[in-house]
C-alpha positions in Angstrom: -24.4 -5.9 19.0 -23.3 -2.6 17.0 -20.8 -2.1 19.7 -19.2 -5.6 19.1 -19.7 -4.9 15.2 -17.7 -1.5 15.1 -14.9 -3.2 17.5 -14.4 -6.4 15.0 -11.3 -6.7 13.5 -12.9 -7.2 10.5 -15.3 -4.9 10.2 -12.6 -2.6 11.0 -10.0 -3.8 8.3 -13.3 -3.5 5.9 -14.4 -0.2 6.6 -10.1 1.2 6.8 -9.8 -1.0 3.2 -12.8 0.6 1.7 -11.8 4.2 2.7 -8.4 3.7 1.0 -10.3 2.2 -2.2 -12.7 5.6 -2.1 -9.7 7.4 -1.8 -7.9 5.9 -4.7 -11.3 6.5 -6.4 -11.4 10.0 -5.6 -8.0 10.6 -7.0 -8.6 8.8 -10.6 -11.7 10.9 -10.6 -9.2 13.9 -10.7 -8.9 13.1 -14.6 -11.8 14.8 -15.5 -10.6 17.9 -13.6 -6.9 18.3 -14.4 -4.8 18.0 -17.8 -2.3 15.9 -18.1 0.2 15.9 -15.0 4.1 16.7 -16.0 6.5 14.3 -15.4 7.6 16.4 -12.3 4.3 16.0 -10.8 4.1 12.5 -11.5 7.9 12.1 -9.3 6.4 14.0 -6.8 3.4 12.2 -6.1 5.2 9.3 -6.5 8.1 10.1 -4.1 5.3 11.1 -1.8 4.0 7.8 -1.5 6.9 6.0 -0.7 7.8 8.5 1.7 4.2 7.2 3.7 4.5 3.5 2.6 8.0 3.7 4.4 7.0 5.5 7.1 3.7 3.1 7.7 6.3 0.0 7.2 8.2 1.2 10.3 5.7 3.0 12.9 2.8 0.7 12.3 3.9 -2.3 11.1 7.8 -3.2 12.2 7.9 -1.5 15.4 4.7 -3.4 16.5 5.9 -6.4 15.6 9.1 -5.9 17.4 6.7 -5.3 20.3 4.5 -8.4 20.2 7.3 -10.4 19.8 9.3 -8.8 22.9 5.8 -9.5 24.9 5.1 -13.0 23.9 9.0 -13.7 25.1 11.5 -16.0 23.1 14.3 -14.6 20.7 13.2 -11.2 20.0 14.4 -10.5 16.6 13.4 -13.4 14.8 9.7 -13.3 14.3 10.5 -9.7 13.1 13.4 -10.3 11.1 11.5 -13.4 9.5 8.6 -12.0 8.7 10.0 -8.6 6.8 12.2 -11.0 4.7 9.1 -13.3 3.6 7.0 -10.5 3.4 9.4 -8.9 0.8 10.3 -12.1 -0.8 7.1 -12.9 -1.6 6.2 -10.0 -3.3 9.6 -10.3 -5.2 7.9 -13.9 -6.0 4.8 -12.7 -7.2 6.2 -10.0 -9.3 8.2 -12.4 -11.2 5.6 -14.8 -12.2 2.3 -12.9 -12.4 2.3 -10.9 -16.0 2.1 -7.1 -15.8 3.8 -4.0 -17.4 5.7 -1.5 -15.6 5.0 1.9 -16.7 4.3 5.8 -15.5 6.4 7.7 -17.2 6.1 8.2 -20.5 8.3 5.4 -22.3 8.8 3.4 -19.8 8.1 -0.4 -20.4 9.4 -2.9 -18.4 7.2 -6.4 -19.2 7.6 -8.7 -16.0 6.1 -11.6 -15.3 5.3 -14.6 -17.6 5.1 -14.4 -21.1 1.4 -14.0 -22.2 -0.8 -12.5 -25.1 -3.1 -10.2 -22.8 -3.6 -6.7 -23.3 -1.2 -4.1 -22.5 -4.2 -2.7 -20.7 -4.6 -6.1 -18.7 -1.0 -5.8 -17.5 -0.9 -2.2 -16.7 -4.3 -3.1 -14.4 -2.2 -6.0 -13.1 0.8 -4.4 -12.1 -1.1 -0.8 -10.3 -3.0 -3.9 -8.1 0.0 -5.8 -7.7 0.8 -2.3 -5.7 -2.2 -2.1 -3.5 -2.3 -5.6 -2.4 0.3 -4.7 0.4 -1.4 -2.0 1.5 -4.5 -3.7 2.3 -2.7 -6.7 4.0 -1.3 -4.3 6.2 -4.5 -2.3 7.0 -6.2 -5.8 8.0 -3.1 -7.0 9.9 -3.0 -3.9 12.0 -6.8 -4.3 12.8 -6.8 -7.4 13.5 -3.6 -6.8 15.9 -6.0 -3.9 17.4 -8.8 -6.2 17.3 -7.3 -8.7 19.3 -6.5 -6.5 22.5 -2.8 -6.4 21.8 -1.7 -3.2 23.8 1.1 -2.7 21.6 -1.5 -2.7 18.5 -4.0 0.0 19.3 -7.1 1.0 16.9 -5.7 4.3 17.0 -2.6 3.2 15.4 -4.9 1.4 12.6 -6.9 4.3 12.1 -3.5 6.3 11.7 -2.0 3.5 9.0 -5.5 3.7 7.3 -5.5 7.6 7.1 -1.8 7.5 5.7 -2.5 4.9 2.9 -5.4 6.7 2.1 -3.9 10.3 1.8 -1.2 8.5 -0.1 -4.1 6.7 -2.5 -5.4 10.0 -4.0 -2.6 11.7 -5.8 -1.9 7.8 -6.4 -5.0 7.5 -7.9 -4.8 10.8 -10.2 -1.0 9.4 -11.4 -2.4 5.7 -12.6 -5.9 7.3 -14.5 -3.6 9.5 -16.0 -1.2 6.8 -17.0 -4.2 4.9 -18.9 -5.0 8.2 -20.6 -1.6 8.2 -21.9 -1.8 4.9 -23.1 -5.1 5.9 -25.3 -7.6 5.4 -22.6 -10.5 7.3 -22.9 -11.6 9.8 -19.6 -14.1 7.1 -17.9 -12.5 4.3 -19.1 -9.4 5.8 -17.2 -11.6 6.4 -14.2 -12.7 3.3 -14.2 -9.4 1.2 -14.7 -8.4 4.0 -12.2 -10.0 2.7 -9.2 -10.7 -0.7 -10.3 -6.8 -1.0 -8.8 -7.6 -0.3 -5.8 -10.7 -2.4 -5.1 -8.6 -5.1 -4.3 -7.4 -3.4 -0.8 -11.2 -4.1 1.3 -10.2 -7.7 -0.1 -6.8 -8.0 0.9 -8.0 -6.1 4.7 -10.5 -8.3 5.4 -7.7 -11.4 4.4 -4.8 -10.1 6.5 -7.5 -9.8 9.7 -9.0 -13.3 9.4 -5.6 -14.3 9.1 -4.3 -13.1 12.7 -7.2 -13.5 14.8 -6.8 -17.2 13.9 -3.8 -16.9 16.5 -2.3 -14.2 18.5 1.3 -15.7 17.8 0.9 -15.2 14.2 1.0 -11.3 15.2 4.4 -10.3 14.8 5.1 -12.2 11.9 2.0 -11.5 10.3 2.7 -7.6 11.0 6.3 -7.7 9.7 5.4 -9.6 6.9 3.3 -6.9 5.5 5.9 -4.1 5.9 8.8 -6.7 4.2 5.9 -6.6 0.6 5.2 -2.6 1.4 9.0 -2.1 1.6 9.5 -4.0 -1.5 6.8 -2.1 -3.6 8.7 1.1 -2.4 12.2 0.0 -3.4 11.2 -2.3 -6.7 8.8 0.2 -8.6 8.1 3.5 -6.3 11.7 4.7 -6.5 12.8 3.7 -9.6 9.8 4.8 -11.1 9.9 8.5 -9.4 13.5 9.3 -10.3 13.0 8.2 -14.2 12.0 11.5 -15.6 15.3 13.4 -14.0 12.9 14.8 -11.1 15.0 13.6 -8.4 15.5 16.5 -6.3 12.1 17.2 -6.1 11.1 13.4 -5.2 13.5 13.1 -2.3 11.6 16.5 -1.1 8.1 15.1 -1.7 9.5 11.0 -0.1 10.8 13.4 3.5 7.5 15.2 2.9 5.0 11.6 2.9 7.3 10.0 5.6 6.8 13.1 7.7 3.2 13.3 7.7 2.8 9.3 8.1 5.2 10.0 10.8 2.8 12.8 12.5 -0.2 10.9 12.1 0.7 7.5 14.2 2.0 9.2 17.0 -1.0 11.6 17.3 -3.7 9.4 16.7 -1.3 5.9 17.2 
């Protein structure tokens, strides 16, 4: 019985979706330790997590995907190709009509969303979770791909995308606790609006598995799908938001950097 309960593709997406919330945890607990990161540090740990989102997007989500689809036979591309562009869409979807504020560096606000009277500190929660929900789609997609016996989906290769997102979550974590400290936040209030953001990824895991053990045809679009809403996180807010301050150089460094090591760890452990 434990044997069947540490191979479920659920269990697995919880316990990978609760290590990346610890980890984003972890980081916003960093705002006790550290003063106030400079805007250079902010692009660099920025950059550095689209560098791993981007590299997560390809080796364990799209190329997968590409996989799957090649195994289960008919047109090759288009479970793949469909997926990706209603993964990003929807995210493109959701950011236009859920409310939330776009801001890390200091100055910077863009209000998105629809019109509402909530607190600023409502839509600066909003819009850090808007982030992570992604990220735990993709961690319960890739278990329950691994789950499911799909040889081109191993556990490995969702302990690897886990790993990655969680690295990723703690100087991710530090950045967004010391965004709400900016924004008059008190240290524990920080903290805890801090990982509150990422307490939606065990959630969003344990969705994205129940979603594909359902059906083993729903793999390829289910996998690509989550890399098309990683990719648009990336492009829409990661990038934009890294090269603000004039740090550009340094972000590009840190983006080759996070791709690299995302890179490193699915083929070793992948």
């Amino acid at each position: 019985m434990t044997s069947t309960l540490a191979t479920s593709p659920l269990f697995l997406a919880f316990v990978a979706g609760m290590f990346t919330y610890l980890m984003t945890a972890l980081g916003a607990a960093g705002v006790y330790l550290h003063r106030d990161p400079t805007p250079r540090s902010m692009d660099i740990l920025l950059g550095f997590s689209a560098g791993v989102m981007l590299a997560a997007s390809f080796w364990s989500l799209l190329a997968p995907s590409a996989a799957i689809a090649k195994q289960q036979g008919g047109v090759v591309w288009v479970p793949t190709a469909i997926g990706f562009a209603v993964g990003g869409l929807s995210l493109w979807g959701l950011d236009k009509v859920l409310p939330h504020i776009h801001t890390v560096v200091p100055g910077g606000q863009i209000r998105e969303g629809i019109v509402t009277k909530w607190r600023r500190s409502t839509l600066l929660l909003l819009a850090i979770t808007l982030h992570h929900i992604p990220e735990g789609l993709a961690i319960g997609v890739a278990a329950g791909a691994a789950g499911a016996g799909v040889p081109e989906a191993s556990v490995g290769a969702a302990v690897a995308l886990g790993l990655g997102l969680g690295i990723q979550n703690l100087p991710e974590g530090l950045a967004v606790s010391t965004m709400f400290m900016r924004e008059g936040a008190s240290k524990n209030r920080a903290f805890g609006l801090g990982q509150l953001t990422g307490a939606v990824e065990p959630l969003a895991a344990v969705a994205g598995a129940a979603l594909v053990v359902t059906s083993t045809a729903l793999l390829p679009y289910a996998l690509a799908f989550a890399a098309g809403a990683m990719v648009y996180v990336v492009v829409e807010e990661l990038v934009p938001e890294c090269r603000r301050s004039g740090h550009a150089d340094a972000a590009v460094l840190a983006t080759i950097l996070g791709f690299t090591l995302m890179t490193v760890l699915d083929l070793v452990i992948g």
